[in-house]
FIRORO-70097 format. One record per residue (C-alpha): x, y, z; residue in three letters. Coordinates in steps of 0.001 Angstrom, whole numbers. Example, Ala and Ser with C-alpha at 12.3 -4.5 7.8 and 13.67 -1.06 7.14 Angstrom:
<romis>
<romi <12300,-4500,7800>,'ala'>
<romi <13670,-1060,7140>,'ser'>
</romis>
This chain:
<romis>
<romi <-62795,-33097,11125>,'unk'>
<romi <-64863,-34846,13384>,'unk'>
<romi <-64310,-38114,14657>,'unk'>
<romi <-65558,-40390,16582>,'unk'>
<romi <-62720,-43232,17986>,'unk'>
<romi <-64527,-46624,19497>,'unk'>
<romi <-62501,-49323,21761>,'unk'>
<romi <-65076,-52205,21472>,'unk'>
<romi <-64386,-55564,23214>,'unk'>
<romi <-64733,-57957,26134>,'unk'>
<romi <-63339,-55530,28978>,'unk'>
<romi <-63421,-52042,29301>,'unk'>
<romi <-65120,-51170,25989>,'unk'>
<romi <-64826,-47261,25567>,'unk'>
<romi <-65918,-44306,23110>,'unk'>
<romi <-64390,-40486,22838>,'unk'>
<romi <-64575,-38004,20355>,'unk'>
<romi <-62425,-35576,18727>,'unk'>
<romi <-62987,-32588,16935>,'unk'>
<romi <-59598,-32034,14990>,'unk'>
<romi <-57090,-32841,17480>,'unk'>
<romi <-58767,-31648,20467>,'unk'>
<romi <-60815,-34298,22565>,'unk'>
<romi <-64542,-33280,23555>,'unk'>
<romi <-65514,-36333,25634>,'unk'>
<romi <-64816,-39963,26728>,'unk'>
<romi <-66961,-42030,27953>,'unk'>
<romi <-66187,-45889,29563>,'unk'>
<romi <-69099,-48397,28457>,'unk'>
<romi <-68488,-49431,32763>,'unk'>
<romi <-69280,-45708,33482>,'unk'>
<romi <-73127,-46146,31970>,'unk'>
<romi <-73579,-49841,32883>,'unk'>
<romi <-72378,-49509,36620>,'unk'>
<romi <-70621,-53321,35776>,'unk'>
<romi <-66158,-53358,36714>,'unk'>
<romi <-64732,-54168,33317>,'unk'>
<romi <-67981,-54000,30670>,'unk'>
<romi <-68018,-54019,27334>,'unk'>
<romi <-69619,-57184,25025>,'unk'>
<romi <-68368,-55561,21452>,'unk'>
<romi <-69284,-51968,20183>,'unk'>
<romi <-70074,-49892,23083>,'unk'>
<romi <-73836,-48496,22177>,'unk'>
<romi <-74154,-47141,25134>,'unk'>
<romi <-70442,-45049,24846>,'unk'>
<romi <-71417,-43421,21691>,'unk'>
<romi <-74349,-42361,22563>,'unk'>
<romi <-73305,-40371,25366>,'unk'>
<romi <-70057,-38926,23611>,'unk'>
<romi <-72098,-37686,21096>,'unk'>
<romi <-74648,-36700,23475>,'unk'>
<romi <-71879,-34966,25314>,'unk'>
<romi <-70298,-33323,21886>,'unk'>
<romi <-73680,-31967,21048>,'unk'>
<romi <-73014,-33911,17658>,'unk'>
<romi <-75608,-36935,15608>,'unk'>
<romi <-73996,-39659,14206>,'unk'>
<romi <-75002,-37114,10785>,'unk'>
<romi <-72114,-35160,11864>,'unk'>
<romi <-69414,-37595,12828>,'unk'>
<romi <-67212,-37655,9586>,'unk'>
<romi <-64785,-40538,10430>,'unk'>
<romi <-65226,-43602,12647>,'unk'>
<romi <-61380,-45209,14097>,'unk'>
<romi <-61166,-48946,16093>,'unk'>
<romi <-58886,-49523,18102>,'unk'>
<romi <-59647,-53491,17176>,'unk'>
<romi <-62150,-55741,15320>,'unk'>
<romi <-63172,-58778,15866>,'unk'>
<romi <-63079,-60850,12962>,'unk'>
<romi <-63295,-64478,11911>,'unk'>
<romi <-60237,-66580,12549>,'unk'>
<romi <-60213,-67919,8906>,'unk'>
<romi <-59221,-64043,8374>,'unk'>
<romi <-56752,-64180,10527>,'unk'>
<romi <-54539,-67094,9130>,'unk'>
<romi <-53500,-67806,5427>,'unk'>
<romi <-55277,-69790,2722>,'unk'>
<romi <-53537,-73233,2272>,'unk'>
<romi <-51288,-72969,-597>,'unk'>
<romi <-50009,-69664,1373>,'unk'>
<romi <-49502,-71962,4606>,'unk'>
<romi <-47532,-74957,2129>,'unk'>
<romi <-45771,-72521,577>,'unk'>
<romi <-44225,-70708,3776>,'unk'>
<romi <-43496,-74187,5243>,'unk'>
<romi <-41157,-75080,2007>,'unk'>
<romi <-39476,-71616,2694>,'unk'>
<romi <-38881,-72380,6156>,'unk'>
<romi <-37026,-75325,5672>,'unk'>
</romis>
């Protein structure tokens, strides 16, 4: 199985890949960009090269894994009747 594991984010944004358990490459997003610490959410640049690297298209890549999202706070906290009802719990 190949896959293809991205670390987007604000700092040190990365890509590798993996075919099985065994890695092929890694690539830091600061490593293409010549910038300490880059990375500004998925890191394009990364996955290209991995898969550049891997001799793979993103045809071939047959699972994608993030090591975080960035979502929407509202998805991050609980609808209000959730929030009222954990308060009554707590006390």
């Amino acid at each position: 199985m190949r896959v293809l594991a991205i670390h987007p984010g604000v700092h040190d944004a990365a890509a590798a890949a993996f075919d099985g358990y065994r890695l092929v490459a890694a690539v830091e997003d600061e490593r293409l960009t010549r910038r300490k610490g880059s990375g500004d959410g998925v890191p394009w640049l990364a996955i290209d090269e991995v898969l550049r690297i891997a001799g793979w298209s993103r045809l071939d890549v047959d699972a994608i894994v993030s090591t975080r999202s960035f979502y929407h706070w509202s998805y991050l906290r609980y609808s209000l009747p959730k929030e009222i009802s954990y308060a009554f719990r707590r006390m």
